[in-house]
GUVO-275301 format. One record per atom (N, C-alpha, C): y, x, z; atom name; residue in one letter; residue number from 1. Coordinates in steps of 0.2 Angstrom, whole numbers, always signed. Layout:
N
+-------+-------+-------+----+---+-----+
: north :  east :    up :  a : r :   k :
+-------+-------+-------+----+---+-----+
:     Y :     X :     Z : CA : A : NUM :
...
+-------+-------+-------+----+---+-----+
This chain:
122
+-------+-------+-------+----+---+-----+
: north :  east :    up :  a : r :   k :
+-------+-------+-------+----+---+-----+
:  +649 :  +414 :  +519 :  N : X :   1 :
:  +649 :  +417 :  +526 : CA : X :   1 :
:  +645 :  +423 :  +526 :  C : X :   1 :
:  +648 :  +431 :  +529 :  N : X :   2 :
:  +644 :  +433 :  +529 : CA : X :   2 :
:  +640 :  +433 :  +536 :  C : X :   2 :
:  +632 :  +434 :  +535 :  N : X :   3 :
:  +628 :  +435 :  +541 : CA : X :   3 :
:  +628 :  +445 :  +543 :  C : X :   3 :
:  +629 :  +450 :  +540 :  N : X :   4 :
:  +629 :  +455 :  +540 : CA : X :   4 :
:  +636 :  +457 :  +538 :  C : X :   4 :
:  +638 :  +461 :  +545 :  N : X :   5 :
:  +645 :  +465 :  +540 : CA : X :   5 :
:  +644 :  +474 :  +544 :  C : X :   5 :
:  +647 :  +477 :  +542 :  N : X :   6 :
:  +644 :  +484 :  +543 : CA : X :   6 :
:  +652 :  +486 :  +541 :  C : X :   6 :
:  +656 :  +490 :  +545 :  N : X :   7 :
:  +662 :  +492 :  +544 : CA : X :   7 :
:  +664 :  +500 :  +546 :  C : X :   7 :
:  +663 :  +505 :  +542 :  N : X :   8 :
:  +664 :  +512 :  +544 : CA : X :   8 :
:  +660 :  +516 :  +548 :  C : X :   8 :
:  +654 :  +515 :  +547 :  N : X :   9 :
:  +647 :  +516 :  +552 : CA : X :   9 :
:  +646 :  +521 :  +552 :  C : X :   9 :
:  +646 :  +526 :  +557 :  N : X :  10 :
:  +641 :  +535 :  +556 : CA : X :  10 :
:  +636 :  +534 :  +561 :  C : X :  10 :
:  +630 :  +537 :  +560 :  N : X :  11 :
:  +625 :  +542 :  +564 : CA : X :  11 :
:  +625 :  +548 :  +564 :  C : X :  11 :
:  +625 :  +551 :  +570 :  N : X :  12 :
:  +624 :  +557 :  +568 : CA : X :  12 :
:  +619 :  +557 :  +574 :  C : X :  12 :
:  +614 :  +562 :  +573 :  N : X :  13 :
:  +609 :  +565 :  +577 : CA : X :  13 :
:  +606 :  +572 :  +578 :  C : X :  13 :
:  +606 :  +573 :  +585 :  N : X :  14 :
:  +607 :  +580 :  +584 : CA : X :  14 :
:  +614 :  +583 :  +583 :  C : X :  14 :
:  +619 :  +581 :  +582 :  N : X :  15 :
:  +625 :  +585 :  +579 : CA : X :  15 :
:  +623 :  +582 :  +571 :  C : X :  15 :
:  +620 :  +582 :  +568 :  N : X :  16 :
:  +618 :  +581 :  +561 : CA : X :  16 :
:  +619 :  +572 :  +559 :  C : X :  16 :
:  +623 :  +574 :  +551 :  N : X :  17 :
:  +625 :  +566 :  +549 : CA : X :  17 :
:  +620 :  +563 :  +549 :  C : X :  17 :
:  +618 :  +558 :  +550 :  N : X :  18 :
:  +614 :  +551 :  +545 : CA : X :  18 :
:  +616 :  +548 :  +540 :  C : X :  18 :
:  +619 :  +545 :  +543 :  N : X :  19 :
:  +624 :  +540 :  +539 : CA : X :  19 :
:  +634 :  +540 :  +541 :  C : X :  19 :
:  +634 :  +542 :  +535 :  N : X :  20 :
:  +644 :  +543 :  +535 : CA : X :  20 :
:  +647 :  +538 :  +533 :  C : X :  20 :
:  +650 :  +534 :  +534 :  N : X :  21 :
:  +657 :  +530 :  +533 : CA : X :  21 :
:  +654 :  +524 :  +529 :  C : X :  21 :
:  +650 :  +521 :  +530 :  N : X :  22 :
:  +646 :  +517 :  +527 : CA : X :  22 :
:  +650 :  +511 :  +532 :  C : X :  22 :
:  +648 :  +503 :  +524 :  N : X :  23 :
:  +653 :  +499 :  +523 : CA : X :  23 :
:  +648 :  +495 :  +518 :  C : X :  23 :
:  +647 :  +488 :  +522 :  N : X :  24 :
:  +644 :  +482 :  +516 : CA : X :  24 :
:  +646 :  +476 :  +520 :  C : X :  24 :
:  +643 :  +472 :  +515 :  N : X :  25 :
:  +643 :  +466 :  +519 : CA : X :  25 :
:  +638 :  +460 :  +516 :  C : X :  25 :
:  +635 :  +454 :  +518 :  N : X :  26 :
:  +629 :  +452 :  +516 : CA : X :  26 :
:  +629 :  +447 :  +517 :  C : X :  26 :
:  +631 :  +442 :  +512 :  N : X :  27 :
:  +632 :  +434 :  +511 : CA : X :  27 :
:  +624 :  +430 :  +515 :  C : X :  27 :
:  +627 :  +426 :  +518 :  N : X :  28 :
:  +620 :  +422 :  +522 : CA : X :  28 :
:  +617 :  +418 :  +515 :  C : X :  28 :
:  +609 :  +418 :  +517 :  N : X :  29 :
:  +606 :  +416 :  +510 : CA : X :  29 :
:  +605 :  +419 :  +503 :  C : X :  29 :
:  +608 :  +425 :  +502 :  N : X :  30 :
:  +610 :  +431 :  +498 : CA : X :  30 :
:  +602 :  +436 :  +497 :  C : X :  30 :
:  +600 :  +438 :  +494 :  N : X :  31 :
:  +592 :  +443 :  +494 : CA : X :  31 :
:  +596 :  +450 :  +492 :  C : X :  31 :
:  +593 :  +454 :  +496 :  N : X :  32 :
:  +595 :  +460 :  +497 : CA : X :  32 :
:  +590 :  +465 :  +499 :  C : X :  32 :
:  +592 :  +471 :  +497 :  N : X :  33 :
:  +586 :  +477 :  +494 : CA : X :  33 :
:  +590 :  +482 :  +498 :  C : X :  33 :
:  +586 :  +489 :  +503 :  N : X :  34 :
:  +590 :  +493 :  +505 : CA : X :  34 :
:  +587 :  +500 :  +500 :  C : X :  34 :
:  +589 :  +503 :  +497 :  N : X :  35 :
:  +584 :  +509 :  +494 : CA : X :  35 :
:  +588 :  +514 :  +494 :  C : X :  35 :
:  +585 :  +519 :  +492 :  N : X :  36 :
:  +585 :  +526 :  +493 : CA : X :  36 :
:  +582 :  +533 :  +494 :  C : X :  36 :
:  +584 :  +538 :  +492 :  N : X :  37 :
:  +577 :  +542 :  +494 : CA : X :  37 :
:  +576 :  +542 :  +502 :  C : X :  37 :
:  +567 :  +545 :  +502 :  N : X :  38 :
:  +566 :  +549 :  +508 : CA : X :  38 :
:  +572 :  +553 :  +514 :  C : X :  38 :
:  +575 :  +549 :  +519 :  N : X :  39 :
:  +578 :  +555 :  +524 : CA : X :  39 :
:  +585 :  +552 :  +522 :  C : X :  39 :
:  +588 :  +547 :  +516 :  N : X :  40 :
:  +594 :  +543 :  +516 : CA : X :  40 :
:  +597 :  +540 :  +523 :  C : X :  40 :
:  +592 :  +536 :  +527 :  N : X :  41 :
:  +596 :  +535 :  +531 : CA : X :  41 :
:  +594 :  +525 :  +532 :  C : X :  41 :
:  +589 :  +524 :  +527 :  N : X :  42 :
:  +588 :  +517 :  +526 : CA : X :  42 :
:  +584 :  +514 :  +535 :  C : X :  42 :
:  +579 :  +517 :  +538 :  N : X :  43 :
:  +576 :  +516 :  +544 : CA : X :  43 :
:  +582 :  +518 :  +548 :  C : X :  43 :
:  +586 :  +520 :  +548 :  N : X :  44 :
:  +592 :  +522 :  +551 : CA : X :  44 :
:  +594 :  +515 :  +554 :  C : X :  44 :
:  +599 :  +515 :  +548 :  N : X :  45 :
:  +600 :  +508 :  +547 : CA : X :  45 :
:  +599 :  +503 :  +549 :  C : X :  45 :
:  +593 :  +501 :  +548 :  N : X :  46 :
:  +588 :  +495 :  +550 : CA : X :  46 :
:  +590 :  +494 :  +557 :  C : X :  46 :
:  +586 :  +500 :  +560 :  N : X :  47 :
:  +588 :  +500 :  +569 : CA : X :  47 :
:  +595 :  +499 :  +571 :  C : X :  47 :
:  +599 :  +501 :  +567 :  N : X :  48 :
:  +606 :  +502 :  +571 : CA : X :  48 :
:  +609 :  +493 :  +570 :  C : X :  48 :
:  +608 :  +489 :  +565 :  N : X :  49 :
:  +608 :  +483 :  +563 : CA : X :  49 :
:  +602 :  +478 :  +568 :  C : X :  49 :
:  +599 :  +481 :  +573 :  N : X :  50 :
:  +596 :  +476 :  +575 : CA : X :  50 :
:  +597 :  +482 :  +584 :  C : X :  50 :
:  +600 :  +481 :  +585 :  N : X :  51 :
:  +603 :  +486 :  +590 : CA : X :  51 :
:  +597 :  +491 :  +593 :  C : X :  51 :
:  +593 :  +494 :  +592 :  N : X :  52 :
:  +587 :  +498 :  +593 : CA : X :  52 :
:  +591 :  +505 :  +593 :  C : X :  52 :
:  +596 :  +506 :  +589 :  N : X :  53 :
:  +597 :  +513 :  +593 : CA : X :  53 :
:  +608 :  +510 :  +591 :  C : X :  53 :
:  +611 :  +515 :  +594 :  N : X :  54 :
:  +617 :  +515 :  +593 : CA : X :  54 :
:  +622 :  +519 :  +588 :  C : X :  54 :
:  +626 :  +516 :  +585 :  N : X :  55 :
:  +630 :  +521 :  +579 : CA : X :  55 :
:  +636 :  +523 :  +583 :  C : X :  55 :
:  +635 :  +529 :  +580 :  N : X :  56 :
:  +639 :  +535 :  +584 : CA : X :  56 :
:  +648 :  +533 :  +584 :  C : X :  56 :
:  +649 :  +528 :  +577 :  N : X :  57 :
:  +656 :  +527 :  +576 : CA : X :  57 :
:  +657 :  +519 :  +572 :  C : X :  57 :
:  +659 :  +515 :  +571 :  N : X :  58 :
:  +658 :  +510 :  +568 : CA : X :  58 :
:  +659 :  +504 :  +570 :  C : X :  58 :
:  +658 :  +498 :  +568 :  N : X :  59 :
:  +658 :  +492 :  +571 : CA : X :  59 :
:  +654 :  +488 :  +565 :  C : X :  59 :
:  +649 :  +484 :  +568 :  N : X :  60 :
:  +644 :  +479 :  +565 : CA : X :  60 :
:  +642 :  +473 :  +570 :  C : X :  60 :
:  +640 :  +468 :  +565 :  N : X :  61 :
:  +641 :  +461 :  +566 : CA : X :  61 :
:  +634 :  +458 :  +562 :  C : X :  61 :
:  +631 :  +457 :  +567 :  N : X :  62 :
:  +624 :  +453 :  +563 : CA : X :  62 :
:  +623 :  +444 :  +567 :  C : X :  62 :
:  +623 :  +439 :  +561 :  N : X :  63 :
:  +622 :  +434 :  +562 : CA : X :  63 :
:  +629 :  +433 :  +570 :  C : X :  63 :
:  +633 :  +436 :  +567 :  N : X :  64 :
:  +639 :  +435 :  +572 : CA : X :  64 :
:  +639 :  +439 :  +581 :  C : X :  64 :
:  +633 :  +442 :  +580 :  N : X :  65 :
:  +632 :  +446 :  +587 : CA : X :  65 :
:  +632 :  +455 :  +586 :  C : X :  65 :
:  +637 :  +456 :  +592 :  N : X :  66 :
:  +636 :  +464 :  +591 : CA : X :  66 :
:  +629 :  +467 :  +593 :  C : X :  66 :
:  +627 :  +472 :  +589 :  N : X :  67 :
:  +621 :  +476 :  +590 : CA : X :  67 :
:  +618 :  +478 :  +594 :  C : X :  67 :
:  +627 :  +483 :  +595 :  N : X :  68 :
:  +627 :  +487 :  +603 : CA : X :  68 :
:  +626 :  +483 :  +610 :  C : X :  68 :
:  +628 :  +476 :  +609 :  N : X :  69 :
:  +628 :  +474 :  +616 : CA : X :  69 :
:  +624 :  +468 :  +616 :  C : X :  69 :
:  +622 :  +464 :  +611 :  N : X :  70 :
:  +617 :  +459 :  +609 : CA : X :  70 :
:  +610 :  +459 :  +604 :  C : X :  70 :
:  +609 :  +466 :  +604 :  N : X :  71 :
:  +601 :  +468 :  +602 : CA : X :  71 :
:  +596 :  +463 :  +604 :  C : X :  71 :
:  +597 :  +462 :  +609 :  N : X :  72 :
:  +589 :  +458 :  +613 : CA : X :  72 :
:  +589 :  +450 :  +605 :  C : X :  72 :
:  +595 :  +446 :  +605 :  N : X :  73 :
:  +596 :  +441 :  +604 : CA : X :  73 :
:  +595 :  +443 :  +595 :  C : X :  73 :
:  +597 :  +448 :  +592 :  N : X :  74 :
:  +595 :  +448 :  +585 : CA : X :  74 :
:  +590 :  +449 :  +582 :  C : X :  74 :
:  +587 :  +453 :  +588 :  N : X :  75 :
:  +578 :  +453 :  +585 : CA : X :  75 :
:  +575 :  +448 :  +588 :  C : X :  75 :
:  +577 :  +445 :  +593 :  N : X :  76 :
:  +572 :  +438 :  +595 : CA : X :  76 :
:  +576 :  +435 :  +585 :  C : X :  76 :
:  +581 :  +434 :  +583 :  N : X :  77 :
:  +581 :  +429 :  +577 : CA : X :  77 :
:  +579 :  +431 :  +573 :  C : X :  77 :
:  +577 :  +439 :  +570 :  N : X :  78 :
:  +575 :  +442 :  +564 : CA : X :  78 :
:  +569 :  +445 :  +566 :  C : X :  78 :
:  +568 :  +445 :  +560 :  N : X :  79 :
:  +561 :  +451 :  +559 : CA : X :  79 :
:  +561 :  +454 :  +553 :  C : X :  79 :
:  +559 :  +462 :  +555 :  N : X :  80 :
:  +558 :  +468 :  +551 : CA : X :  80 :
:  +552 :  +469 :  +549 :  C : X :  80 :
:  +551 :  +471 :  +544 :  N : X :  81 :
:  +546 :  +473 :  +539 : CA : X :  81 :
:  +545 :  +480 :  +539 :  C : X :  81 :
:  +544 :  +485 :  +541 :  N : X :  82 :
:  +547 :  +493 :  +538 : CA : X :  82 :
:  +538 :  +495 :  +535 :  C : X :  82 :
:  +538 :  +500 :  +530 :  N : X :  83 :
:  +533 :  +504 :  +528 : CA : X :  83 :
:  +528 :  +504 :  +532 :  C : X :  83 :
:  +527 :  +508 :  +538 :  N : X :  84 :
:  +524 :  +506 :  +542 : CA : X :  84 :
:  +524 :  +504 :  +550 :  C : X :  84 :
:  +519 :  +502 :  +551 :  N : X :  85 :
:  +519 :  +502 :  +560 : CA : X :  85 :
:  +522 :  +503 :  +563 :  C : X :  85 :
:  +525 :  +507 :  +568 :  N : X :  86 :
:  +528 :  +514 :  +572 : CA : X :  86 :
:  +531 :  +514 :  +578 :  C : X :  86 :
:  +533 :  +516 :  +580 :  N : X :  87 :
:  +535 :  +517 :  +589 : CA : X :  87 :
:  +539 :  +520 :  +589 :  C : X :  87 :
:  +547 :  +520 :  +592 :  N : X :  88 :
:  +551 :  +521 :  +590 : CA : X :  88 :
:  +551 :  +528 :  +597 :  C : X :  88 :
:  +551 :  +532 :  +591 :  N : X :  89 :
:  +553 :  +541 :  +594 : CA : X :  89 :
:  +557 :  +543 :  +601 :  C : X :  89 :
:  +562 :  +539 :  +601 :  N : X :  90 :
:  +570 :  +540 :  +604 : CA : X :  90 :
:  +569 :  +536 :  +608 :  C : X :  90 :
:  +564 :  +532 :  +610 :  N : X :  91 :
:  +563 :  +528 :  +616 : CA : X :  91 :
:  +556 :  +532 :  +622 :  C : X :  91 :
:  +557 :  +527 :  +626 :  N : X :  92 :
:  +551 :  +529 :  +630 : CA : X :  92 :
:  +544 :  +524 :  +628 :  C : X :  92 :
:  +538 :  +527 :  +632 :  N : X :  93 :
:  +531 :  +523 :  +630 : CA : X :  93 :
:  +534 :  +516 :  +634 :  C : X :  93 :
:  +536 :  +516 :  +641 :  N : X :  94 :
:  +538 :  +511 :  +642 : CA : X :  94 :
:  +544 :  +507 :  +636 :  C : X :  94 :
:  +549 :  +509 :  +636 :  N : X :  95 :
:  +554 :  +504 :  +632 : CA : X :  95 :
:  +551 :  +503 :  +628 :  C : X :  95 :
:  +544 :  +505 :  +622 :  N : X :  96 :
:  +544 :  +503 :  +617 : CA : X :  96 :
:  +537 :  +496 :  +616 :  C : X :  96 :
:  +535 :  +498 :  +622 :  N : X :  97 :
:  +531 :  +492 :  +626 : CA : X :  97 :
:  +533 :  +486 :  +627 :  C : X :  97 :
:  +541 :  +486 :  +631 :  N : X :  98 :
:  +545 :  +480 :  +632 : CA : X :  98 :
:  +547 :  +478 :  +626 :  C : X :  98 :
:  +549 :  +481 :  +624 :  N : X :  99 :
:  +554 :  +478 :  +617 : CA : X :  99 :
:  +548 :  +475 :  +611 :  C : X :  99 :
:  +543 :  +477 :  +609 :  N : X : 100 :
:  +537 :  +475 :  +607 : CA : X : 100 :
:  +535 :  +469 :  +610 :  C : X : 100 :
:  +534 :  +470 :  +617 :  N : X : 101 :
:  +530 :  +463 :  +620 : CA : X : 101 :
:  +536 :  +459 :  +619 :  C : X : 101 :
:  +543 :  +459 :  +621 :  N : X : 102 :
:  +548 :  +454 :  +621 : CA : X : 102 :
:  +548 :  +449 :  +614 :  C : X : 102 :
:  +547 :  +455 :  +606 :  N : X : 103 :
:  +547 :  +453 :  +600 : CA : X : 103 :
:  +542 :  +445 :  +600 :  C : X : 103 :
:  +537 :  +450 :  +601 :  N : X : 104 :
:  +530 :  +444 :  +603 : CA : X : 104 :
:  +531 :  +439 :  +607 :  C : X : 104 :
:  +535 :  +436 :  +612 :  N : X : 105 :
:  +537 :  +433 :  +618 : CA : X : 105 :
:  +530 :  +436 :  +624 :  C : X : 105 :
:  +527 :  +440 :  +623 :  N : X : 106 :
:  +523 :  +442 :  +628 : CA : X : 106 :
:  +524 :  +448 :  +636 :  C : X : 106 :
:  +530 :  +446 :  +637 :  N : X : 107 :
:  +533 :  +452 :  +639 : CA : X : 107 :
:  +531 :  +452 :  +649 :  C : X : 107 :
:  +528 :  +457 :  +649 :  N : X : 108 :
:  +524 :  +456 :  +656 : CA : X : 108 :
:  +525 :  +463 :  +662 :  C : X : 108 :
:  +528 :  +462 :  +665 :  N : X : 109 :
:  +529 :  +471 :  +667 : CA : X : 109 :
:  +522 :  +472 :  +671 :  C : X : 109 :
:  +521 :  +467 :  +674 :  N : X : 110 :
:  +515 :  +471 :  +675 : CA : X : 110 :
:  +507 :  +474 :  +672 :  C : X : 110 :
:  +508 :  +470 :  +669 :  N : X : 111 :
:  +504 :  +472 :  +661 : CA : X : 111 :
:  +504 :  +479 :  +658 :  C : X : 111 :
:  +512 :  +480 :  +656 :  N : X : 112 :
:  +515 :  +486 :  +654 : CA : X : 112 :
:  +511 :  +491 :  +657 :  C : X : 112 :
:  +516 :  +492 :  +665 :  N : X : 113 :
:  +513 :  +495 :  +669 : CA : X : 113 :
:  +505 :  +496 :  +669 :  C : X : 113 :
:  +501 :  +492 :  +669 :  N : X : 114 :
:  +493 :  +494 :  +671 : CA : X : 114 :
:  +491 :  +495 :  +664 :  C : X : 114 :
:  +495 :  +496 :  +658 :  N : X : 115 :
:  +491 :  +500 :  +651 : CA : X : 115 :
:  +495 :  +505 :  +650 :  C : X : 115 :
:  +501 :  +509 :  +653 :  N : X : 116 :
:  +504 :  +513 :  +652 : CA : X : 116 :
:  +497 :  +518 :  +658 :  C : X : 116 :
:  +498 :  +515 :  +665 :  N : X : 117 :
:  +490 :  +519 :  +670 : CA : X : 117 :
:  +482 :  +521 :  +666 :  C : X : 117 :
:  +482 :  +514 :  +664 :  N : X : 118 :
:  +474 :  +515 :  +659 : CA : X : 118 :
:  +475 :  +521 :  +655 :  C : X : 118 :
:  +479 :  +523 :  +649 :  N : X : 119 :
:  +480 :  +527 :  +645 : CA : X : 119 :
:  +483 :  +534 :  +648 :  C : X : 119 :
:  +485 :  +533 :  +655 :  N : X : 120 :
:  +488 :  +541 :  +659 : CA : X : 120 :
:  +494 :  +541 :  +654 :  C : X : 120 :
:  +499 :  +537 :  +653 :  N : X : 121 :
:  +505 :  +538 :  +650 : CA : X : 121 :
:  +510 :  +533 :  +656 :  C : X : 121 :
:  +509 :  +534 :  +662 :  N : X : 122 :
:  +513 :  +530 :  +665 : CA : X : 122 :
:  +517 :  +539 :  +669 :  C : X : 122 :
+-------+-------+-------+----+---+-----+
């Protein structure tokens, strides 16, 4: 069975390709390696497979659920590892709050809201 299938997938950003016509698939229980150089397209990926941002064309399946429309529920079953830390750019200081606290199960709006005022980013 696969738990990942990824079937003719682009990103484009900006007008600009990411990732073109990309196609795999990912046997459950399978160990798997994403590589490539700097600006390939690998964090790309990652996000688009764990529904964090959207693919411009394509259709993907993770652990059975679509990305685009069941994100909440793939990263509550997974977890990422990436190089480093990071906030994800293409979001707001709020979304990237919620979606963080959700991970954690810590997810508080009021919370959010009074450390987005503390730090003058609300």
């Amino acid at each position: 069975m696969n738990i990942i299938e990824v079937f003719q997938v682009d990103k484009l950003f900006n007008g600009r390709p990411i990732l073109k016509d990309v196609s795999f698939s990912i046997e459950e229980g399978s160990i798997n390696g994403l590589l490539g150089p700097n600006g390939a397209g690998k964090t790309t990926m990652i996000r688009l497979l764990n529904g964090v941002i959207e693919a411009t064309n394509g259709n993907m399946k993770v652990m059975n659920y679509d990305p685009k429309t069941q994100g909440d529920e793939i990263r509550r079953k997974s977890g990422i590892v990436t190089e480093s830390a990071a906030l994800y750019h293409d979001m707001s200081a709020w979304d990237n709050l919620v979606f963080f606290s959700k991970i954690y199960n810590a997810y508080d709006p009021k919370r959010i809201t009074h450390l987005l005022e503390q730090f003058e980013m609300g």
